[in-house]
C-alpha positions in Angstrom: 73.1 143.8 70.4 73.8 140.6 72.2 75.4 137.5 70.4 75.2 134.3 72.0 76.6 131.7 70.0 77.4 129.2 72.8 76.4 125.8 72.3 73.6 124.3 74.8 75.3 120.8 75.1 76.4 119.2 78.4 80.3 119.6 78.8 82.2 116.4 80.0 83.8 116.5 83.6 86.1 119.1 83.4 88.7 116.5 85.6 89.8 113.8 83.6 90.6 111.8 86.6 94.1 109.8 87.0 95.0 108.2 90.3 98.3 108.1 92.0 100.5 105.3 91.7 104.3 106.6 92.3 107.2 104.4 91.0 107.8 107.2 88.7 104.4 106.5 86.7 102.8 110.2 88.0 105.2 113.4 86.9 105.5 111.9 83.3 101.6 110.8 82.5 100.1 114.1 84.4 100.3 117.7 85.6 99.0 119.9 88.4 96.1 121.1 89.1 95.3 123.9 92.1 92.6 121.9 94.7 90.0 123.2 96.7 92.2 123.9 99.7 95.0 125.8 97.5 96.9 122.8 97.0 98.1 121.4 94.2 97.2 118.0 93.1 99.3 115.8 90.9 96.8 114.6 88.5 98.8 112.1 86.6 99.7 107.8 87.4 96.5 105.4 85.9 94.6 107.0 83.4 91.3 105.1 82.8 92.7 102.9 79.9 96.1 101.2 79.8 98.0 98.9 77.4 100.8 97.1 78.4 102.9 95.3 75.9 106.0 93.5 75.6 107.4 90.1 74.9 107.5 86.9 77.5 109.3 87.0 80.6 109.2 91.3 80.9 107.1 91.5 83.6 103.6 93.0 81.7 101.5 91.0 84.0 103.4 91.9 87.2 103.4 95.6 86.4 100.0 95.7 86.0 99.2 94.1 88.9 101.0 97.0 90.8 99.2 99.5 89.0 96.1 98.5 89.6 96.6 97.3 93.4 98.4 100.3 93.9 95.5 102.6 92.7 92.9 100.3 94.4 94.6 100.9 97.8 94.9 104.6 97.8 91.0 104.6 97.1 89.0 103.5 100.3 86.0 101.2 99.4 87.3 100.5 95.6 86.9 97.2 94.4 89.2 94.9 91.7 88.2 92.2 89.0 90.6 90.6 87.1 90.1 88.0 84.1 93.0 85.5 83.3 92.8 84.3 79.6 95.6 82.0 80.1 94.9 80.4 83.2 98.3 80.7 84.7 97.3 83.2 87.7 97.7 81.5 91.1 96.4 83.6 94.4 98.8 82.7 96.6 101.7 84.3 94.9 99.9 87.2 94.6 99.1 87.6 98.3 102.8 88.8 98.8 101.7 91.8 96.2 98.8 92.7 98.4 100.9 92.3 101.3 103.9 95.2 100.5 100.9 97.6 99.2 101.0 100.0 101.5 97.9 101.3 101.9 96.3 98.2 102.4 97.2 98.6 106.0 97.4 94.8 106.0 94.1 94.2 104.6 94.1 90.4 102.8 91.9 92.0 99.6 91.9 88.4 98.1 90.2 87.0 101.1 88.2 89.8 101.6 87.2 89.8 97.9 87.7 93.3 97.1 89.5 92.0 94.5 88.4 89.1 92.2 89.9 86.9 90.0 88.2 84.3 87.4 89.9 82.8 84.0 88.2 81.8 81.0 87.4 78.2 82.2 84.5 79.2 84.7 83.7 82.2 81.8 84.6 82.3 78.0 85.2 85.8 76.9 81.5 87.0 75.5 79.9 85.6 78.9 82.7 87.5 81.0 82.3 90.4 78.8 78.2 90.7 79.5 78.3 90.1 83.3 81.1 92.7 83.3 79.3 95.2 81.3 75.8 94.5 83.3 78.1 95.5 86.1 79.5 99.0 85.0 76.0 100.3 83.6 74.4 99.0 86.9 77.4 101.0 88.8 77.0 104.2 86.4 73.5 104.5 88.1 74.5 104.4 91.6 74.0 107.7 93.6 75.0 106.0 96.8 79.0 105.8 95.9 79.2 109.3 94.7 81.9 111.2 96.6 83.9 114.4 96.5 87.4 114.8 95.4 90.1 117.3 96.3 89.6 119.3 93.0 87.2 121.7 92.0 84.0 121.1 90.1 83.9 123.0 86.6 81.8 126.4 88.1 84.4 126.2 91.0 81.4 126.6 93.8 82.2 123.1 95.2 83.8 119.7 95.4 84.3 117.5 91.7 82.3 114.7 92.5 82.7 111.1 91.5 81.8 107.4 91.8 84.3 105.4 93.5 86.6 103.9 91.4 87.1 100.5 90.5 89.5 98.4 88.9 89.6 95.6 85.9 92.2 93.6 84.4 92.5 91.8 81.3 95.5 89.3 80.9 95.9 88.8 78.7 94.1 90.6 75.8 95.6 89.0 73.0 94.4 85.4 74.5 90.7 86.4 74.8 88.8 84.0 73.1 84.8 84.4 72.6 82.0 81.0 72.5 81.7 81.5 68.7 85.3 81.3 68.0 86.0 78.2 70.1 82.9 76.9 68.6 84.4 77.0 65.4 87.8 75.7 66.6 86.0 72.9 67.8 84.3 71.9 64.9 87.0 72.0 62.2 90.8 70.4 62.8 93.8 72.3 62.1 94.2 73.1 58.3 90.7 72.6 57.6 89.2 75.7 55.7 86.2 76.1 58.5 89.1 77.6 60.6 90.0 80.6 58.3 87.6 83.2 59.9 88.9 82.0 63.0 90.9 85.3 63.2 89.1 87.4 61.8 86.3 86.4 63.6 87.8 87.1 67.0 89.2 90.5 66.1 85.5 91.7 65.0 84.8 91.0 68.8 87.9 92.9 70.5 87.2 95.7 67.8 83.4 95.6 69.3 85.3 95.9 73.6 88.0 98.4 72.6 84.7 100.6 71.0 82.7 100.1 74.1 85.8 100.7 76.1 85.9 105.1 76.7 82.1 105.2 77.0 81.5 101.9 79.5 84.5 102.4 82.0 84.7 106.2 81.6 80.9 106.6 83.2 81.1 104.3 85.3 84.7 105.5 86.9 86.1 101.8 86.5 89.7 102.0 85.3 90.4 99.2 82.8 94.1 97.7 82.3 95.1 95.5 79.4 97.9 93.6 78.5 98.9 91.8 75.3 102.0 89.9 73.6 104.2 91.7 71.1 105.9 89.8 68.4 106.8 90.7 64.5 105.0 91.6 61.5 104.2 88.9 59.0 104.5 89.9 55.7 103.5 86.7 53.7 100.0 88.9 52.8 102.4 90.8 51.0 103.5 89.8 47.4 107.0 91.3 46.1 109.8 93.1 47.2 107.8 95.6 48.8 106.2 92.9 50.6 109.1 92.3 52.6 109.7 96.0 54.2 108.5 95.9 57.6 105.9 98.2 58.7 106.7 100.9 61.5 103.0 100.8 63.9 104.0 103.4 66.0 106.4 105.9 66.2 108.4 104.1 69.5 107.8 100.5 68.2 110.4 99.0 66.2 109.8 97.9 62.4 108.2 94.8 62.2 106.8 94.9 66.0 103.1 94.1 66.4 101.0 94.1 69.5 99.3 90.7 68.7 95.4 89.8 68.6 94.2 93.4 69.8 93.2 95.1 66.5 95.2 99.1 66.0 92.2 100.1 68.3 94.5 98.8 71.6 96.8 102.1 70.9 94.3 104.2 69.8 91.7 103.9 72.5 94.6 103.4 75.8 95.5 106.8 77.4 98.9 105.2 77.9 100.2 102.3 76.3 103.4 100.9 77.9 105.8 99.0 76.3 108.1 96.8 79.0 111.2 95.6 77.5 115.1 94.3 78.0 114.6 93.0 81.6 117.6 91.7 83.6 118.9 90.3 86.4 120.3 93.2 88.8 123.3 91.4 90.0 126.7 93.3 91.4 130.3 92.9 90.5 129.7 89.6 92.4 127.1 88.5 90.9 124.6 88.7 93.9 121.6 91.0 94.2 122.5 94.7 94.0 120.2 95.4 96.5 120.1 92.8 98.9 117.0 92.1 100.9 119.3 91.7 104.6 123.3 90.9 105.1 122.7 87.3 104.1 121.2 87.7 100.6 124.6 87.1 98.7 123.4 83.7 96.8 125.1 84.2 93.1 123.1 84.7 89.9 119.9 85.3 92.3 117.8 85.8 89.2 114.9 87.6 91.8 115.2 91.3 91.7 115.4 92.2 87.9 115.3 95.5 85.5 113.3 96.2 83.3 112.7 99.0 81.1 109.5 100.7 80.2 108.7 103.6 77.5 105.7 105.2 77.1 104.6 103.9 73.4 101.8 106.4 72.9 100.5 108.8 75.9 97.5 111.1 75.8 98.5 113.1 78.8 102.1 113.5 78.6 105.9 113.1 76.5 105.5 109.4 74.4 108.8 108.0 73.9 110.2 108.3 77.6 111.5 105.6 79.3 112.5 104.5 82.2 113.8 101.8 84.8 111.4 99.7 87.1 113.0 97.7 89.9 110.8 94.2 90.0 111.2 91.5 92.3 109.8 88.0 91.0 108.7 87.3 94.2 107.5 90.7 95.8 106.4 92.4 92.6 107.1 95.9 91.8 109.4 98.1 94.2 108.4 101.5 94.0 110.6 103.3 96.7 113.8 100.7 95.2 112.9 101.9 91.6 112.8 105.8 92.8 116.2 105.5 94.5 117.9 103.3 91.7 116.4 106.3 89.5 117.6 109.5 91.3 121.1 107.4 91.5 121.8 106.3 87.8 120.4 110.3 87.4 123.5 111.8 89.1 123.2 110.7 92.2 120.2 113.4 92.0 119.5 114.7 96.0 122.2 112.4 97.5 124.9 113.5 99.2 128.2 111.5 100.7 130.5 109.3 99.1 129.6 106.4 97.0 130.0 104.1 99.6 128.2 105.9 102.5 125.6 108.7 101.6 121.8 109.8 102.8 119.1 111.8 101.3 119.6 115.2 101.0 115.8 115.5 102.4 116.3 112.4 105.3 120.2 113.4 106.4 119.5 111.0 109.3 119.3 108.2 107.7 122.6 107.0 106.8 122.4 104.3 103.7 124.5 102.1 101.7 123.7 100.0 98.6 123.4 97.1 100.5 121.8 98.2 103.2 119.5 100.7 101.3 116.2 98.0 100.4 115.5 97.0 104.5 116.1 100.6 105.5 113.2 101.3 102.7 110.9 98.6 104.2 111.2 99.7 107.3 111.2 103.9 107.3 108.0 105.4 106.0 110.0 108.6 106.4 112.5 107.3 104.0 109.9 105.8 101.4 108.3 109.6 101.6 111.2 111.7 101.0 112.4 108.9 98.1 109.1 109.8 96.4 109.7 113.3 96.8 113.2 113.5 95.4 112.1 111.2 93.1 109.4 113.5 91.3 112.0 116.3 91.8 114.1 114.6 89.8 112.0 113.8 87.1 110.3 117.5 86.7 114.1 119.1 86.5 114.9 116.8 83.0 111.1 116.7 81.9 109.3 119.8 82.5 110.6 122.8 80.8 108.4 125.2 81.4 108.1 125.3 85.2 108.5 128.3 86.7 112.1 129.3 87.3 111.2 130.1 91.1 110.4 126.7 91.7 113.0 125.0 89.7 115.1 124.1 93.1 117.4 121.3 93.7 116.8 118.9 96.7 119.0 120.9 98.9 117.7 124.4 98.3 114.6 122.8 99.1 115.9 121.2 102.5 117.3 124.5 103.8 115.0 126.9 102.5 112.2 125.4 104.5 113.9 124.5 107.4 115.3 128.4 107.1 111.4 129.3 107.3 110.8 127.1 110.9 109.6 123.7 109.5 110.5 120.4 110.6 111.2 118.1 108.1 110.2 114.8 109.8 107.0 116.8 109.9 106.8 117.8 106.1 107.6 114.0 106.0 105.1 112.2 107.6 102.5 113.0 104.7 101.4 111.6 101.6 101.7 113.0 98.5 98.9 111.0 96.8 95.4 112.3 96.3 92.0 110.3 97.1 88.4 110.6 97.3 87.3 112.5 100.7 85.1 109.7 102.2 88.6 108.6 102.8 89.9 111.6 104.2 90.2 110.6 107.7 92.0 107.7 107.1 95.0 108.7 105.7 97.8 111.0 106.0 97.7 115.0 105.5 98.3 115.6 101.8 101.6 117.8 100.9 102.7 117.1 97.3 106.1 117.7 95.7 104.9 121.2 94.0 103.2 122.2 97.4 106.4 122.1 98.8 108.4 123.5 96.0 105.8 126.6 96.7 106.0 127.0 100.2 109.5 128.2 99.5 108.0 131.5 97.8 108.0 134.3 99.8 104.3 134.8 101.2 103.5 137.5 99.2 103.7 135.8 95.9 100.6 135.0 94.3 101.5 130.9 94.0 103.1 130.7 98.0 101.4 127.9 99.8 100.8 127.1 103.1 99.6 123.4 104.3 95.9 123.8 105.2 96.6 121.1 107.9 99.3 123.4 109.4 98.9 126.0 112.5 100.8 129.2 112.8 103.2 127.3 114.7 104.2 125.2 111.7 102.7 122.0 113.6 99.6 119.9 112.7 96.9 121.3 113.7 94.6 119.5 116.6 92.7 117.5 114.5 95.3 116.5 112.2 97.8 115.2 114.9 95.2 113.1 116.0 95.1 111.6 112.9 98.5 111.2 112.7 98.6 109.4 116.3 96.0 107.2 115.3 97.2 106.2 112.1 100.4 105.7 113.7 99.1 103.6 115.7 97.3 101.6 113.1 100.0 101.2 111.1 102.9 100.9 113.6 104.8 103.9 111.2 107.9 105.1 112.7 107.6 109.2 113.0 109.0 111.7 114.7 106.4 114.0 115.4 105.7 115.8 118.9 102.1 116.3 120.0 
């Protein structure tokens, strides 16, 4: 007797699909998953909803921007809209975002209108709202944009396929405002009782988006970022003693702290909602930068490059609660290689090695580095960006994931010398990325190596989990194809490598 109790529904994508973003945004939000070529693919960075929160001056706005620029860039042909609700975006300060995103390659996405930015006085929020929703069920359709991606589809007989992704922005969320709503402020003055829906009114529609929200951007593979103001609890609703006990909304939020205008759906519905908090000035025992940008950066109280923290409020892929330091420059945006070395230094000096004065990567002994010195070697070595990011992650999986396998719990320098003990050339391991993208854009980037590939390559070859780069010959050099890329790209680029043909 045969019993078959399976159901005959259509399973979701087997891949829910988060891109890449680095900073130390990936190893806490994601997890591995084995590719098509062995590999193993970090599947972790921007899910498809975020919430960022905070109060003023915190840098929500900015750290969005780098999410979503930073994803956009790392997926050829992708495509960016943001809406302003309070009006305050200018374009030409964002130009010197777009500029340090690195795999732009220099491309102006402003000018060439891959990304777009409009504010509520060409659209109020319903008529933005319908021309962007037109736009996602119009791009859910498409057949022509479907591409594969490095991971397996659900039978494992081929590529997971995709559309390619785009990007959207709301900032904020708590200032959207819909026709009705102004309408209504409009006709009545302030204190008149016309006004007292106003609120409530408003709320009904953000309820209505933050409902649409999973369905709309999750078929249509357009990743959707939010932010939104956070200030406290009124509890005038509330009559007696009991009244005046602050309410605790999430488990990371303070008593009292509300995430204003966005309804309980904002936490709910995000897949992470960030919370971006206590920012500073990052000033040295003089007072000037801590990382200056060249020798002659030494102007006191330079209020520029600033902390700030950021905890995870509620995650649906990994640890809520964890937080951790982002290095932000007012002017430049977020820092991703300056926020991975500031973090592998305040975590022990994790993977350095010297003095504190004079000290190098125990992955890039080469370069030499100081604290003032360390931010132009960054801008200027792609080598040292790449071995940051590796340490970086490194770091993070030895205090966050417990249940790795002992074999590939290393430290940065077993790493370094087992590999180099096997034959391979560490400017070579370096001159890789360790992001995944779509394969139309393949060709146009550098071979993929992530941190757990080359924790694995360590493990001797008859292990079931040892990994060898797919892009690798015998020799332990690129293969033919692949160190044309790497010349070409070079060239495009103007990277400083050290590979041999």
């Amino acid at each position: 007797m045969t019993i078959d109790l399976r159901t005959k529904l259509t399973p979701a994508p087997n891949v829910k699909v988060m891109i890449n973003i680095g900073a130390g945004f990936d190893i806490p939000t994601g997890h591995y998953i084995k590719g098509r070529r062995n590999e193993s693919i970090l599947n972790g960075g921007l899910a498809p909803l975020t919430g960022i929160t905070g109060i003023g001056n915190n840098f929500k706005s900015t750290t969005e921007h780098y999410m979503m620029l930073t994803a956009m860039s790392r997926m050829l042909y992708s495509a960016a809209k943001t809406y302003d609700t309070e009006v305050n975006i200018h374009e030409w300060h964002y130009r010197e975002f777009v500029a340090r995103t690195e795999a732009f390659h220099g491309e102006d996405v402003l000018e060439s209108q891959r990304w777009s930015i409009t504010d509520k006085t060409v659209y109020v929020g319903d008529e933005w709202y319908k021309n962007h929703k037109n736009e996602l069920e119009e791009k859910s359709k498409r057949k022509d944009i479907i591409v594969n991606t490095p991971f397996f589809n659900r039978e494992r007989t081929g590529a997971f396929t995709m559309l390619i992704p785009t990007f959207t922005e709301i900032d904020s969320f708590t200032e959207f405002e819909t026709s009705d709503v102004i309408e209504m402020q409009d006709k009545n003055d302030l204190g008149e009782s016309g006004g007292n829906t106003i609120h409530m009114r408003q709320g009904l529609a953000k309820l209505r988006i933050l409902m649409e929200a999973p369905r709309l951007h999750g078929q249509a593979y357009d990743y959707l970022l939010m932010t939104a103001h956070l200030g406290k609890e009124s509890t005038m609703q509330n009559a007696g003693p009991a009244g005046s006990v602050p309410i605790q909304k999430l488990k990371h939020l303070k008593n009292g702290d509300k995430i204003k205008g966005t309804t309980d759906k904002f936490t709910f519905i995000t897949h992470n909602c960030w919370h971006c908090y206590n920012s500073a000035p990052l000033l040295d025992g003089n007072r000037a930068p801590e990382y200056p940008r060249n020798q002659d950066d030494t102007l006191k109280l330079d209020t520029d490059l600033n902390t700030v923290q950021l905890r995870n409020l509620r995650s649906k892929s990994g640890a809520s609660g964890m937080a951790f330091t982002l290095i932000v420059s007012q002017s430049e945006g977020v820092l991703p290689s300056l926020t991975e070395f500031h973090h592998i230094k305040e975590q022990g000096r994790y993977g350095l090695e010297g003095n504190n004065i004079n000290y190098s990567l125990v992955l890039y002994p080469d370069c030499k580095l100081q604290r003032t010195t360390v931010r132009r070697k960054i801008d200027n070595d792609p080598l040292l960006r790449r071995a940051l990011n590796i340490t970086s992650e490194m770091c993070q999986m030895s205090y966050l994931w417990h249940t790795m396998a002992p074999e590939l719990k290393l430290t940065s320098k077993q790493l370094f010398d087992s590999l180099k003990a096997l034959g391979f050339d560490w400017n070579v391991l370096l001159t890789t990325r360790g992001w995944w993208t779509h394969e139309l854009g393949e060709a146009h980037e550098l071979p993929f190596l992530s941190t757990m590939d080359l924790l694995r390559m360590t493990l001797p070859k008859e292990h079931p989990d040892h990994y060898f780069p797919y892009w690798m010959g015998e020799d332990k050099r690129p293969l033919p194809q692949y160190q044309e890329l790497i010349q070409r790209i070079a060239e495009r680029d103007g990277l400083l490598h050290a590979m041999a043909a």
